[in-house]
LONU-426278 format. One record per residue (C-alpha): residue in one letter; x, z, y. Coordinates in steps of 0.1 Angstrom, whole numbers, plus 5000, padded with zeros to 4 digits. Each point is the difference from the previous one (the first is absolute). Layout:
aXZY;...
***
This chain:
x513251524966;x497849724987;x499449725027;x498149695002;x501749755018;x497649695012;x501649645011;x498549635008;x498450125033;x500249785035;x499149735023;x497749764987;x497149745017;x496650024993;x499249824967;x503850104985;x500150204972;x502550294993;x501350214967;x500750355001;x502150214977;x499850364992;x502450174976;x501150344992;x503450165010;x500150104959;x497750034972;x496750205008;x498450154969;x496149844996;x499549855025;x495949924999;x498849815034;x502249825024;x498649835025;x500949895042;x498450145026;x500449925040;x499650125038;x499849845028;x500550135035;x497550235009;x498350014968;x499950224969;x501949904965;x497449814981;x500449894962;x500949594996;x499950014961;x501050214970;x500649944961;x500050234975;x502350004970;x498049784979;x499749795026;x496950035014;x499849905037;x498250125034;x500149855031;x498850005036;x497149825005;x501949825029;x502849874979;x497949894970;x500449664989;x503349985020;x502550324989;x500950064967;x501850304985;x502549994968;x501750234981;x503250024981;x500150364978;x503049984981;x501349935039;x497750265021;x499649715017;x497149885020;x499449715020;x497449855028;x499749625000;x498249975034;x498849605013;x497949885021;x501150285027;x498550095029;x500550195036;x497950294990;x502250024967;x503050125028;x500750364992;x503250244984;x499049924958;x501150374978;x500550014966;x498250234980;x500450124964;x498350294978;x501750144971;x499150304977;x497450244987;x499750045037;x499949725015;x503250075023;x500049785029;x503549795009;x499649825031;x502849715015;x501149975037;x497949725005;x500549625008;x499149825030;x498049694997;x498549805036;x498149734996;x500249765034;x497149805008;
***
């Protein structure tokens, strides 16, 4: 079974900045979107940013002009460059990847990044 496996998550002060990895166990055929979403305590998954094979990108209006998403496709790779990092970016970051006429969904066990004030 295919699994995404997602590292770079941890403690960080407001103002650091974190990378987080995201690659698959083995080769997924087509992958189209990756992207990273998060949840916090108490609150519902919400999308932090995607990009599509061609590289197009979509992010969270709250992490625009600080995140930024990569992608490696000869890898089924994808990364999150995340600076300038603050409390309210605290949550348990998944790794999310869509691959096939059907848009499959594979999803990580998710990375912990806290952000201390």
């Amino acid at each position: 079974q295919v699994q995404l496996v997602e590292s770079g998550g941890g403690l960080v002060r407001a103002g650091g900045s974190l990378r987080l990895s995201c690659a698959a166990s083995r080769k997924i055929f087509r992958i189209n979107v990756m992207g990273w979403y998060r949840q916090a305590p108490g609150n519902q998954r919400e999308l932090v940013a995607t990009i599509t094979r061609d590289g197009t990108t979509n992010y969270a209006d709250s992490v625009k002009g600080r995140f930024v998403i990569s992608r490696d496709n000869a890898k089924d790779t994808v990364y999150l460059q995340m600076n300038s990092l603050k409390p309210e970016d605290t949550a348990l970051y998944y790794c999310n990847a869509q691959a096939g006429v059907s848009s499959r969904d594979y999803w990580g066990q998710g990375t912990q990044v806290t952000v201390s004030s």
